[in-house]
LOPA-303894 format. One record per residue (C-alpha): x, y, z. Coordinates in steps of 0.2 Angstrom, whole numbers, padded with zeros to 4 digits, always signed. Each point is the difference from the previous one (the first is absolute). Layout:
XYZ;...
***
This chain:
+0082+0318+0030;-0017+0001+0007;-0003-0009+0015;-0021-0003-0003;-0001-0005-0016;+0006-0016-0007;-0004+0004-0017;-0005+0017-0010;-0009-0001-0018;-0002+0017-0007;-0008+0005-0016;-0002-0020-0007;-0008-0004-0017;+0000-0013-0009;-0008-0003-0015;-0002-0016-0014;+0002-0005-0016;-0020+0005-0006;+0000+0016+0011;-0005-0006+0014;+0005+0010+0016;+0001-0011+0014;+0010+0014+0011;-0005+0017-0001;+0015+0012+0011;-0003-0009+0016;+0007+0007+0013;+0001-0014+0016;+0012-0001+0016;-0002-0015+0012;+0005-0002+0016;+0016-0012+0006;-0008-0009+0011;-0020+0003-0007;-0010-0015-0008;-0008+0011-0017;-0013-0004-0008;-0001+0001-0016;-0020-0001-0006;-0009+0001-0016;-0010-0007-0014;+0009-0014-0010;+0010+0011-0014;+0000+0013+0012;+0020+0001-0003;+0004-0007+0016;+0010-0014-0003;+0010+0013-0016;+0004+0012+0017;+0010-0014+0007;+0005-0011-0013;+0009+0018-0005;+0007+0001+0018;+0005-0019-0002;+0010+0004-0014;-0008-0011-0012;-0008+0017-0010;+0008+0019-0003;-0009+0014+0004;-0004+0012-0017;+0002+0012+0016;+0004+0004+0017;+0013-0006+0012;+0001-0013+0013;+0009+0002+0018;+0003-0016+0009;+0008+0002+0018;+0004+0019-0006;+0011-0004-0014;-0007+0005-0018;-0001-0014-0011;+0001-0008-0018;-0008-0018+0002;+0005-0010-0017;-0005-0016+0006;-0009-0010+0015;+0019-0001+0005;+0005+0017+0003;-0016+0000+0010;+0002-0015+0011;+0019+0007+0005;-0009+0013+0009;-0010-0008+0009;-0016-0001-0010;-0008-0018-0002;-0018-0004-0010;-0013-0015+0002;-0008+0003-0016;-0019-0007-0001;+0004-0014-0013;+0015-0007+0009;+0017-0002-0006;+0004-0015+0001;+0007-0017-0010;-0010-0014+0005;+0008-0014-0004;+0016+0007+0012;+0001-0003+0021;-0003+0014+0010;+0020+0006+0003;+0003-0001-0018;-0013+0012-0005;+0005+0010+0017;+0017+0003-0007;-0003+0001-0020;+0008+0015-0006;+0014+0002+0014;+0010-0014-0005;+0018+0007+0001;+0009+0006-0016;+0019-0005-0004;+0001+0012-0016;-0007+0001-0017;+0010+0000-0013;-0005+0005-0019;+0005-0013-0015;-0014+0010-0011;+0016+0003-0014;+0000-0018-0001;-0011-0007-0014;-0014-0008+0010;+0006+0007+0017;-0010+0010+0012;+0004+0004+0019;+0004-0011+0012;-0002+0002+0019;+0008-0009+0013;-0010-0006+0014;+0007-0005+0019;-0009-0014+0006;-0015+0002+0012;-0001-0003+0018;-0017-0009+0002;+0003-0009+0016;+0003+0018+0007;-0013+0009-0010;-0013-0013+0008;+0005+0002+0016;-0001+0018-0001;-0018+0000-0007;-0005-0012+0016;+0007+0013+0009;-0010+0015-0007;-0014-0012+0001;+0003-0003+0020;+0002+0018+0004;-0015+0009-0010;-0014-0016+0001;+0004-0004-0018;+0003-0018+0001;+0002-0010-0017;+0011-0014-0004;+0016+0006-0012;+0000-0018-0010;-0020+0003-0004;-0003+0001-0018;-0010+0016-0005;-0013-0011-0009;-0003-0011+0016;-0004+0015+0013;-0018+0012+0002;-0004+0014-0007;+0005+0007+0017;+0017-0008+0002;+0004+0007-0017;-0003+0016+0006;+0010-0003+0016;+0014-0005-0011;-0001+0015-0010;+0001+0010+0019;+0017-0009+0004;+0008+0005-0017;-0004+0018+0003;+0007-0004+0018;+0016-0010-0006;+0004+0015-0009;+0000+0012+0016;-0016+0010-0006;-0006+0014+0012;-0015+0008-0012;-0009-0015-0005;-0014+0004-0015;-0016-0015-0001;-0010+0002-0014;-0017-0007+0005;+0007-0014+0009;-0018-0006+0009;-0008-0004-0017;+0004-0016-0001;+0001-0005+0019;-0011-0009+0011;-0007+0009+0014;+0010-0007+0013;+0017+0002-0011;-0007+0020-0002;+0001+0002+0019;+0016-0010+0002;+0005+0012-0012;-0003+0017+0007;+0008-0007+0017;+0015-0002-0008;-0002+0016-0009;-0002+0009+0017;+0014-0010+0008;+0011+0008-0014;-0005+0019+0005;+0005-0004+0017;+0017-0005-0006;+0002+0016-0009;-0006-0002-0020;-0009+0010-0012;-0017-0009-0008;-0008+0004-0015;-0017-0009-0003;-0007+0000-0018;-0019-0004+0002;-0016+0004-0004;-0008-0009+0016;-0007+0012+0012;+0000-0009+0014;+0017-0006-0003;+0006+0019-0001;-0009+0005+0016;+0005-0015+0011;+0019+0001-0004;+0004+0016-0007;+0009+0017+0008;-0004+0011-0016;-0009-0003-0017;+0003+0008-0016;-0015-0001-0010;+0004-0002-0018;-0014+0003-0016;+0005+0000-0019;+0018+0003+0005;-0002+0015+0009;+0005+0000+0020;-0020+0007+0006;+0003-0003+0018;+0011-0002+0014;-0007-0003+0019;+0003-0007+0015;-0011-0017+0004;-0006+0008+0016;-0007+0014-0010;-0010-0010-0013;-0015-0012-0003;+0000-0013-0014;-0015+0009-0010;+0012+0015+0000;+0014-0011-0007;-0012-0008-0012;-0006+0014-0007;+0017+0008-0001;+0006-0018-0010;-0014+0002-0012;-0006+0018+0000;-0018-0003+0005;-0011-0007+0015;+0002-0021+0000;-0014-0010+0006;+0008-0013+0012;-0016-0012+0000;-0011-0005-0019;-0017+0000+0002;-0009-0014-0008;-0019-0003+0000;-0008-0013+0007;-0002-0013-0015;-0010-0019-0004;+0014-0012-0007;-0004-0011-0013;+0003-0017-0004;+0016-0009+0004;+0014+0004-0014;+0017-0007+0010;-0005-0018+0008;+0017-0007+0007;-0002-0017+0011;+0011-0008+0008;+0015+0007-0008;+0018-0005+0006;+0017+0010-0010;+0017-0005+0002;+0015+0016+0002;+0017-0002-0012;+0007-0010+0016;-0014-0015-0002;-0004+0007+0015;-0022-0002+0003;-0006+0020+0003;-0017+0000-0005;-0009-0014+0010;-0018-0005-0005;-0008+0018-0002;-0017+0001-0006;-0010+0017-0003;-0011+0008-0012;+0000+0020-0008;-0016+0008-0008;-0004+0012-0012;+0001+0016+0007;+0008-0003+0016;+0020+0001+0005;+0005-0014+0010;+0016+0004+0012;+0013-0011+0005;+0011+0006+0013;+0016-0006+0009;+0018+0001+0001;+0011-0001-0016;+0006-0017-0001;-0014-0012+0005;-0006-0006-0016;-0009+0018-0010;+0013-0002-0011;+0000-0018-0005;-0019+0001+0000;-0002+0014-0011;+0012-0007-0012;-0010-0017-0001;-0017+0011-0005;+0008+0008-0012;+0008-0013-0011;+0017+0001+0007;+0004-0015+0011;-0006-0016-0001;-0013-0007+0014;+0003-0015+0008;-0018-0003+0003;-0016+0007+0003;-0012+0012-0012;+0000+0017-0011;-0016+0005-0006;-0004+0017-0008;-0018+0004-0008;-0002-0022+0002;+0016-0003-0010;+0012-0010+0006;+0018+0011-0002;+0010-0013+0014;+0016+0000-0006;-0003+0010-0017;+0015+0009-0010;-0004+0019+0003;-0005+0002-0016;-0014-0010+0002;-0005+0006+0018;+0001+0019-0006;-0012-0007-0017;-0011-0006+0014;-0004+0018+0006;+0016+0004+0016;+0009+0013+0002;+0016-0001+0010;+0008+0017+0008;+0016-0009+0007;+0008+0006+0017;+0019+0001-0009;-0006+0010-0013;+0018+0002-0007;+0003-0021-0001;-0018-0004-0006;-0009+0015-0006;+0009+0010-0011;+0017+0000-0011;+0010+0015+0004;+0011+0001-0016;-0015-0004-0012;-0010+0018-0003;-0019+0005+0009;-0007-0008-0017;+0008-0016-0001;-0004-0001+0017;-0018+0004-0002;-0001-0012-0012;+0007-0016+0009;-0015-0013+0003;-0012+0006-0014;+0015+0002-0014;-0005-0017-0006;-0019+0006-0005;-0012+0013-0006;+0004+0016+0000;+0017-0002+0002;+0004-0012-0012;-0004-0004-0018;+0004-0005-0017;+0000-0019-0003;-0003-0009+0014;+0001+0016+0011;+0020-0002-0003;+0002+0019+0000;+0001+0011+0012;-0012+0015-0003;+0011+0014+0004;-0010+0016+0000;-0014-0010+0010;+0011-0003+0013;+0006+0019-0002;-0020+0007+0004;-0002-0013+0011;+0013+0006+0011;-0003+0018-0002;-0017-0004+0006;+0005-0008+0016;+0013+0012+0004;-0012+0012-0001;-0014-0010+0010;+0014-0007+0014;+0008+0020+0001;+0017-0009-0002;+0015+0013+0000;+0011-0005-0014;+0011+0008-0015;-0004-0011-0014;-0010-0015-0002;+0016-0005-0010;+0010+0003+0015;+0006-0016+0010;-0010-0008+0015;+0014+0001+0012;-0001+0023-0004;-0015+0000+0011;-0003+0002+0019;-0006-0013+0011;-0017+0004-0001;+0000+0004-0018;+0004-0017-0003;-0013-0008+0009;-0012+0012-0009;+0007-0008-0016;-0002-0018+0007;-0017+0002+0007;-0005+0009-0016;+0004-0014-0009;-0008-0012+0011;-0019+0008+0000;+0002+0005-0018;-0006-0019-0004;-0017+0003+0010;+0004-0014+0012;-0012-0011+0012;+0011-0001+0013;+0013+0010+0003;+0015-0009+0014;+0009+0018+0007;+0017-0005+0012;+0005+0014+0008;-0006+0011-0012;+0008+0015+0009;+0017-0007+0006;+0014+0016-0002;-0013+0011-0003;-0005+0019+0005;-0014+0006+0009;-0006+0007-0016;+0001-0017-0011;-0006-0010+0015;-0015+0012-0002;-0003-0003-0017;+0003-0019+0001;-0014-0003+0012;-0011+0011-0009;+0001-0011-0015;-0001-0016+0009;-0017+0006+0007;-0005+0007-0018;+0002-0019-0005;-0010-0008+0016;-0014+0014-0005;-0001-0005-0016;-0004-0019+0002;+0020-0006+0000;+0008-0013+0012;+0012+0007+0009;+0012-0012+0010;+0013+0013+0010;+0014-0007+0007;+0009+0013+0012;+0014-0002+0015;-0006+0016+0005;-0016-0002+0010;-0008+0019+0000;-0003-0003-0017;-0008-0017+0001;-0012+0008+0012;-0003+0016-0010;-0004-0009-0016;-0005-0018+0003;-0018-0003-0002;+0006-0021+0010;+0015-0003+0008;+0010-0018-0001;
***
């Protein structure tokens, strides 16, 4: 057994349905002990290299060493037995369950199983014991008390932040004695606070001896917290250095295989006459709780008006309420002088807005409906996309050029245009959702965190585009957590 490494992949590929290759014979050792970071484009194959090592994909090729011992991963299972624990980037967990009862799910104990298959209308039954829960809380206060991951083990999931849902995903890998411990981009939906509580935890676990592999495409993230990082692009390993030895314009050009500009240059521009009027707005959250408290403000043509702040303090409702999808308790909407307070979203999109959602997975697309139907959704019902009487039809090979159109304008990476939503990348996806949204030729155009989850390279072209828009006479209401790029793009700030 090797002392150093925790874990050896040698000669990995992977490759899908379609033909795409998301591993190429990737050869990576990491460290016991190391925090690894594991950077690249989205569909770089990063979260494929350990979703492999997780046991929840086979290698086409290549063997994987954990601890020294060569093994066959058939499930998340065989991997979590030796040690190996994953907080994937859409969490695992059942909301309407508490805290110890999603800790424990999948460990309950097993009697015996036993097979009545030859019986007509038999299958095979298993034998559960009965489950602890009065000890499995206690022991998840426990592991709460001694790593600073305090949560309460009756909590139901659908009660707790985005942040406590993360912690609770942390003390399952814990509860299960983990000691290489795999976070896929687990800052992209935290607040700023929650990401530094974060990476002091992270480094607390270091100390106590256990190996860290951080999936990201943030640079800073990789250079604050990381050892090491291995620099994936198109599925092939194209760089491993040490962070003393690097800069983030070499790891940016490594991710995307080109020079990146960090700041968008914009020229100074005149706006025009007021296309979002909102006065004296108040929005109410799902808990009839008031968020949104008498706001008033106004967006231009040609200018991109920034709101900033912390996730949680109202963005969200806000957003929603300009876009037709919650109910305003009082105040005013206007867009181009027509009144849209409290419109459907039908009627607010008819009314010239675009809406670039910040979940782009819950609001903007339909991962199991293909790139066309989903390119489609919100002009389905009229010209070009529908016809016959009454616009009744769906004009299918409309759709079809339209589509090929925009993938070819948006660069968006894909197989097939047949292919389902949920086959693409982060950043392809929010291609295919801002596509959609600016094919209309809107007024106004509401972005929320427009570049949530997404590489340097997307990041890039996102901001271009919103520019694009602001150049060319469209109002531009930006709603971001992350402050550098209310600064670099916002013409006002609110």
């Amino acid at each position: 057994m090797s002392s150093e490494y925790a874990v050896e992949l040698e000669g990995i590929s992977k490759t899908f349905p379609g033909g795409v290759q998301a591993n190429k014979d990737i050869t990576l050792r990491i460290r016991r002990g190391e925090v690894l970071g594991l950077l690249g484009e989205n569909g770089a194959g990063k979260s494929t290299l350990m979703n492999l090592l997780y046991g929840l994909l086979k290698p086409d090729e290549g063997r994987i060493v954990i601890n020294g011992e060569e093994v066959n991963l058939r499930s998340p299972q065989d991997s979590i037995v030796r040690g190996v624990g994953m907080v994937h980037q859409h969490f695992k967990l059942i909301p309407v369950l508490t805290v110890t009862e999603n800790v424990v799910l999948g460990l309950e104990p097993i009697l015996k199983k036993m097979d009545v298959r030859s019986i007509p209308g038999g299958s095979t039954i298993v034998s559960v014991l009965p489950i602890d829960f009065g000890s499995a809380a206690k022991r998840i206060v426990e592991i709460g008390k001694e790593n600073g991951l305090p949560v309460d083990p009756k909590a139901k999931i659908h009660d707790l932040s985005v942040g406590l849902q993360q912690r609770v995903e942390i003390i399952k890998m814990l509860y299960r004695e983990a000691d290489i411990l795999i976070l896929d981009e687990p800052t992209s939906v935290l607040t700023p606070h929650e990401v530094d509580e974060l990476f002091v935890t992270l480094k607390e676990f270091v100390k106590a001896g256990k190996t860290i592999v951080l999936i990201t495409h943030k640079l800073r993230e990789s250079m604050a917290l990381c050892d090491r990082i291995c620099v994936l692009r198109d599925g092939d390993l194209v760089g491993l250095v040490d962070r003393d030895d690097t800069s983030p314009q070499q790891l940016a050009q490594m991710m995307v295989g080109r020079p990146v500009v960090f700041t968008t240059e914009k020229e100074p521009k005149a706006p025009g006459d007021v296309v979002l009027s909102v006065e004296d707005i108040h929005v109410r959250d799902n808990r009839n709780l008031e968020k949104v408290r008498g706001i008033t403000f106004d967006v231009r043509a040609g200018e991109i008006f920034g709101i900033a702040g912390v996730q949680g303090n109202g963005q969200t409702e806000l957003v929603e309420a300009l876009a037709g999808l919650r109910k305003t308790v009082s105040g005013k909407v206007m867009v181009s002088g027509k009144d849209i307070t409290g419109k459907k979203p039908r009627f607010v999109r008819e009314a010239g807005v675009s809406h670039i959602p910040e979940d782009r997975h819950k609001r903007g697309i339909i991962l199991p409906f293909t790139i066309e139907e989903n390119i489609a959704l919100g002009s389905h019902y009229r010209e070009p996309f529908a016809g016959g009487p009454r616009d009744l039809f769906l004009e299918s090979e409309k759709i079809h050029d339209a589509t090929l159109g925009l993938v070819d304008d948006y660069s968006i990476k894909l197989s097939s245009v047949d292919d389902a939503a949920s086959t693409l990348s982060g950043g392809n996806i929010q291609k295919v959702v801002v596509a959609r949204e600016l094919a209309t030729e809107p007024k106004l155009v509401i972005a929320s965190q427009p570049t949530r989850g997404l590489d340097v390279g997307a990041t890039e072209y996102i901001h271009n585009v919103l520019i694009a828009l602001r150049d060319a006479g469209v109002a531009v209401l930006l709603v971001s957590a992350e402050l550098d790029e209310i600064l670099n793009l916002a013409d006002r700030i609110g």
